[in-house]
C-alpha positions, 0 to 999 in steps of 0.5 A: 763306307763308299770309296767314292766317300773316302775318297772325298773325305780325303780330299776335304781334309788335304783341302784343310790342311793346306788352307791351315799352312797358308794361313799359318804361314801368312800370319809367321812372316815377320814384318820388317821395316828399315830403322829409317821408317820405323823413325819416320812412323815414330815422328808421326805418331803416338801409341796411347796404352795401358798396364794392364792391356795384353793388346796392347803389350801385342802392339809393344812387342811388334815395335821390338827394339824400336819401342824407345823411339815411339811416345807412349802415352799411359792411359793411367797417368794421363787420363784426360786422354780419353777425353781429348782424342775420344778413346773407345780403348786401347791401344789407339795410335794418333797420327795426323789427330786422328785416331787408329784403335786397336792393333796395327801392322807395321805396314798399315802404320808405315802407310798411314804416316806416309813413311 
């Protein structure tokens, strides 16, 4: 091999590995809110959820210890959910009567609900 090749190859792989540390390290840092926004957000939103949803269990496990004080609305026990917020799936946050489907950072939350 060509040390003009090697050389490249080398490049290209320090390249990849530090895009590979950014995004790791991006997707590491904890998002942490004070227990004053997280109430603000909990006051203005609902989290529509069910048992058997790993994306949802994600989104549980992001609220942490502030999960107490957000309402939770199961699916399996309230089914006419589907129905009165137009549902697509779950997890879907309810804020201001409008839907939000799928996982939510903590920051979009806060923004969304203007907290």
């Amino acid at each position: 091999m060509k040390k003009e090749n090697k050389t490249l190859i080398i490049i290209i792989v320090i390249v990849i590995a530090i895009i590979a540390t950014i995004y790791v390290l991006k997707d590491a840092q904890v998002e942490t809110l004070t227990q004053e926004e997280m109430q603000c957000i909990a006051d203005n939103s609902k989290l529509i959820v069910s048992k058997t949803c790993s994306h949802c269990a994600t989104q549980k496990q992001m609220l942490e210890d502030d999960l107490g004080l957000f309402e939770l609305i199961e699916v399996s026990e309230n089914p006419e959910v589907w129905e009165q917020y137009d549902l697509i799936g779950v997890p879907t946050w309810i804020i201001d009567e409008k839907t939000y489907p799928g996982v939510r950072e903590l920051t979009e939350l806060k923004e969304i609900t203007n907290c």
